[in-house]
N, CA, C and O atoms as a DFTB+ gen file, in Angstrom:
268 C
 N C O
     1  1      85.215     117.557      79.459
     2  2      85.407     116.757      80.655
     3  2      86.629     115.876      80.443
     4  3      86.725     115.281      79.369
     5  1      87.706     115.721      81.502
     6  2      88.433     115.071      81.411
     7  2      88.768     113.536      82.305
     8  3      88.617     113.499      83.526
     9  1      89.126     112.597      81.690
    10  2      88.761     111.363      82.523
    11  2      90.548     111.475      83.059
    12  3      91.572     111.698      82.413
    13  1      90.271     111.169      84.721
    14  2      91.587     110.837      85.618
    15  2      91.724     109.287      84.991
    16  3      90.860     108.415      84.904
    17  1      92.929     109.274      84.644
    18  2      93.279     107.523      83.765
    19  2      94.744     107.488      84.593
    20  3      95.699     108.238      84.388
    21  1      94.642     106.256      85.726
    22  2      95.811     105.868      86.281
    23  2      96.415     104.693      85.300
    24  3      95.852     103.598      85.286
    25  1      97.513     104.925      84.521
    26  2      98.371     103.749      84.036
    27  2      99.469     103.161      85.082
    28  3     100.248     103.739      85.840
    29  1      99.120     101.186      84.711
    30  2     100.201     101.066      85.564
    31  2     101.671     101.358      85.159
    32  3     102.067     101.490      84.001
    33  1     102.488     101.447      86.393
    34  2     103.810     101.571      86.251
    35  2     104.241     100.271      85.312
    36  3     103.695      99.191      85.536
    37  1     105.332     100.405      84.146
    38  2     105.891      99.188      83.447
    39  2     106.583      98.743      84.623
    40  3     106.136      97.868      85.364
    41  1     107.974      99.506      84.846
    42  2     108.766      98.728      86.196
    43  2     108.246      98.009      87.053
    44  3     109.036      97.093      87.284
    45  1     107.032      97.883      87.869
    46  2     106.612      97.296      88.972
    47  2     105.823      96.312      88.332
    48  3     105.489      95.360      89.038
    49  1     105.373      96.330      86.913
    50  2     105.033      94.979      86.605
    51  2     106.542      94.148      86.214
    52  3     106.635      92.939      86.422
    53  1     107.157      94.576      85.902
    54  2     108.285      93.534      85.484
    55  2     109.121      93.625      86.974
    56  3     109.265      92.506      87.468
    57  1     109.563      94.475      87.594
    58  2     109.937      93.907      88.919
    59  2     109.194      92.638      89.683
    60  3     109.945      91.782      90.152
    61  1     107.790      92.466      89.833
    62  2     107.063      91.477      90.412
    63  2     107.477      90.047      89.284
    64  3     107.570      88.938      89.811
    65  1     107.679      90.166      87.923
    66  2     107.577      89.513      87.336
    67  2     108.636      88.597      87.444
    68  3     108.618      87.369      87.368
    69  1     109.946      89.708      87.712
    70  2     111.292      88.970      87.901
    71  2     111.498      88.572      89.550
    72  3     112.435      87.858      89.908
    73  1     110.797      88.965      90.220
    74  2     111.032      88.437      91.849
    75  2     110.231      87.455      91.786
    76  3     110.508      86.744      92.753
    77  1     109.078      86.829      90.988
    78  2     108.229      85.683      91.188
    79  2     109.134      85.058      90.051
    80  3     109.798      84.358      90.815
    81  1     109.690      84.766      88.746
    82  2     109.929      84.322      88.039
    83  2     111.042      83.204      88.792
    84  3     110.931      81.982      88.702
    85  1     112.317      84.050      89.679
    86  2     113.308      83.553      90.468
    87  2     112.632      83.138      92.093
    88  3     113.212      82.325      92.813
    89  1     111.618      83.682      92.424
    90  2     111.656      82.894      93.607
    91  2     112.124      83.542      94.893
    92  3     112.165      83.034      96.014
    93  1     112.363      84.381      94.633
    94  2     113.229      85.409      95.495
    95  2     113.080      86.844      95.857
    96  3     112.242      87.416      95.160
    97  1     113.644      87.562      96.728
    98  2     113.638      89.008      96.491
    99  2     114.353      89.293      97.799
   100  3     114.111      88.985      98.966
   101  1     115.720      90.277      96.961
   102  2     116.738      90.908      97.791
   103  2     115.805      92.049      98.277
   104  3     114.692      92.424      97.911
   105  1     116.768      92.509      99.349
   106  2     116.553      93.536      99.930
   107  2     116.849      94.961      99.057
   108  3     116.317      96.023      99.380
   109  1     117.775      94.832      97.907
   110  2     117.764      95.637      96.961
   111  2     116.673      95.958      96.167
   112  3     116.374      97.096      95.805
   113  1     115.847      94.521      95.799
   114  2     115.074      94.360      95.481
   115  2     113.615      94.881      96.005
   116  3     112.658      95.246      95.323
   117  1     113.702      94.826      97.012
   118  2     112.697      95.593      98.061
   119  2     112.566      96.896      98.385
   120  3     111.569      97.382      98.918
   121  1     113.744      97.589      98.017
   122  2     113.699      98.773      98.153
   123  2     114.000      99.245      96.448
   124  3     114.389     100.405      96.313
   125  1     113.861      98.523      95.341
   126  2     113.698      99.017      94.368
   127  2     112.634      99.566      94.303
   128  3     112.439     100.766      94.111
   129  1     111.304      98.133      94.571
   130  2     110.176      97.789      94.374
   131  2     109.164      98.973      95.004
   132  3     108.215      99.387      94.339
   133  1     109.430      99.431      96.224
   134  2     109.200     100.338      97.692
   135  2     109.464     101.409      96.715
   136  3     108.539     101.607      95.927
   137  1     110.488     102.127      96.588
   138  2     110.730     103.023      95.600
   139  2     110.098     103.600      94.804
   140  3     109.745     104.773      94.917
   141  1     109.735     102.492      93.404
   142  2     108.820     102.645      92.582
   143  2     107.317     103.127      92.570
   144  3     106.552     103.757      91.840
   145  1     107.324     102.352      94.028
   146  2     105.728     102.421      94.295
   147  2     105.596     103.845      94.982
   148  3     104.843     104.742      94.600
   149  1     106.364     103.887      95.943
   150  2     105.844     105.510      96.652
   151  2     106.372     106.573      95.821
   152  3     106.504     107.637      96.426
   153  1     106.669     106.578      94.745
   154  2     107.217     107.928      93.731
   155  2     106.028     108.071      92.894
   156  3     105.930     108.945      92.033
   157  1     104.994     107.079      93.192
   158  2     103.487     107.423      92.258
   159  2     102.961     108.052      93.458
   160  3     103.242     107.760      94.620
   161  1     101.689     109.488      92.789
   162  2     100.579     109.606      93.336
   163  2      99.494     109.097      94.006
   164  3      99.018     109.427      95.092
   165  1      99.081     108.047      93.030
   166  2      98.809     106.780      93.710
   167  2      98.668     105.740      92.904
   168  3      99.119     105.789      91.759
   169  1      97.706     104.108      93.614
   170  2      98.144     103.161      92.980
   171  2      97.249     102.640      92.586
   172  3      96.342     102.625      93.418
   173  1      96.904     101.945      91.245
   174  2      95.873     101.465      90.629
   175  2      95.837      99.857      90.568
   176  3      96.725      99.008      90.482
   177  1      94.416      99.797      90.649
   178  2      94.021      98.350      90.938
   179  2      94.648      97.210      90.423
   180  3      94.361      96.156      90.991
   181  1      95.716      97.141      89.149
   182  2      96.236      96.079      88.766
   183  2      97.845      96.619      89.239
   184  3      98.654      95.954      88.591
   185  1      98.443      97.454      90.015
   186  2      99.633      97.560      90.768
   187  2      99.179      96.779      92.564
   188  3      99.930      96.242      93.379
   189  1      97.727      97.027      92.626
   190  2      97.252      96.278      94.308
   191  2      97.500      94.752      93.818
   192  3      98.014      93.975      94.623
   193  1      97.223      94.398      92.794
   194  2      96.954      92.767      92.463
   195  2      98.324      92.687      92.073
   196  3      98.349      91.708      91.327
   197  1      99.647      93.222      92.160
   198  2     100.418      93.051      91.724
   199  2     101.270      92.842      93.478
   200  3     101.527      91.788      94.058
   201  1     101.529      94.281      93.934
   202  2     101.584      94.150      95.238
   203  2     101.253      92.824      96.675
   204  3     101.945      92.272      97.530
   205  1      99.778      92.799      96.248
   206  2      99.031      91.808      96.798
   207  2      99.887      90.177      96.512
   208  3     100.137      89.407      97.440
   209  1     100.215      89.914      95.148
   210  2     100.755      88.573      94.627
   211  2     102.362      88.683      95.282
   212  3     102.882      87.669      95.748
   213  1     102.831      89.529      95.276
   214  2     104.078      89.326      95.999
   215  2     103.953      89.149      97.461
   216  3     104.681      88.299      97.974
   217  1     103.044      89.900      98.303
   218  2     102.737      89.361      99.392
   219  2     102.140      87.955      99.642
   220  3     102.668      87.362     100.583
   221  1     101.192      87.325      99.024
   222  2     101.122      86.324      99.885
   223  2     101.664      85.015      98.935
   224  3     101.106      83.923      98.822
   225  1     102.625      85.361      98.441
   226  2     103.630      84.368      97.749
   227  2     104.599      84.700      99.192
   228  3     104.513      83.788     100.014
   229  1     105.329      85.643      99.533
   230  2     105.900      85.808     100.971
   231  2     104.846      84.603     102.213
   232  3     105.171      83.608     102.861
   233  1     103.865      85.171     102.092
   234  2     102.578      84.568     103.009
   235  2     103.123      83.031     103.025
   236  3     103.598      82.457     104.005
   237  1     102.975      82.587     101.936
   238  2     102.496      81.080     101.729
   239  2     104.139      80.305     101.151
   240  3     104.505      79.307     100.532
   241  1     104.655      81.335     101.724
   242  2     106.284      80.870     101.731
   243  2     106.957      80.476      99.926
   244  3     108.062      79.934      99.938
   245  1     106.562      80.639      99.029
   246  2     106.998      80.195      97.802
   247  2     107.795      81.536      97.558
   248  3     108.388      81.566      96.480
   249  1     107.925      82.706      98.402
   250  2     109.321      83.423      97.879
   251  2     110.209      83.313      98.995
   252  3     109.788      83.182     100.144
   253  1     111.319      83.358      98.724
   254  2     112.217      83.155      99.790
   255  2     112.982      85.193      99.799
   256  3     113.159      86.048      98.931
   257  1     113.132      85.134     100.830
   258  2     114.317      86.630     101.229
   259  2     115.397      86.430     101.461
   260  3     115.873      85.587     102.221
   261  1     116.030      87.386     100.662
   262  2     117.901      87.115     100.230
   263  2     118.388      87.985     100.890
   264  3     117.574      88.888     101.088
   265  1     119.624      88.201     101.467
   266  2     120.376      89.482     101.080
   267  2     121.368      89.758     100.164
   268  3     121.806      90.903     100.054
């Protein structure tokens, strides 16, 4: 029997890491991030909590959008 084991992506943890670290996130940045994510099969529960933290840091205004 074989167990399905989703690992997260490294990039999309350190992308979130460096767009919350600065405060920010280009539109380069957004379509890095976008990128990364739809080139997986799919997405595992600590890439949603990752996803999720960049959104409502957007939400609650503590990231700002650059171009």
């Amino acid at each position: 029997m074989t167990k399905d084991v989703h690992l997260h992506h490294p990039d999309i943890e350190q992308m979130v890491n460096q767009i919350t670290a600065c405060g920010k996130i280009s539109r380069a940045d957004q379509q890095q991030f976008m990128s990364a994510l739809l080139s997986q099969k799919s997405i595992n529960q600590t890439e949603q909590e990752l996803i999720n933290r960049v959104f409502e840091l957007l939400r609650r205004g503590r990231l700002r959008v650059v171009d």
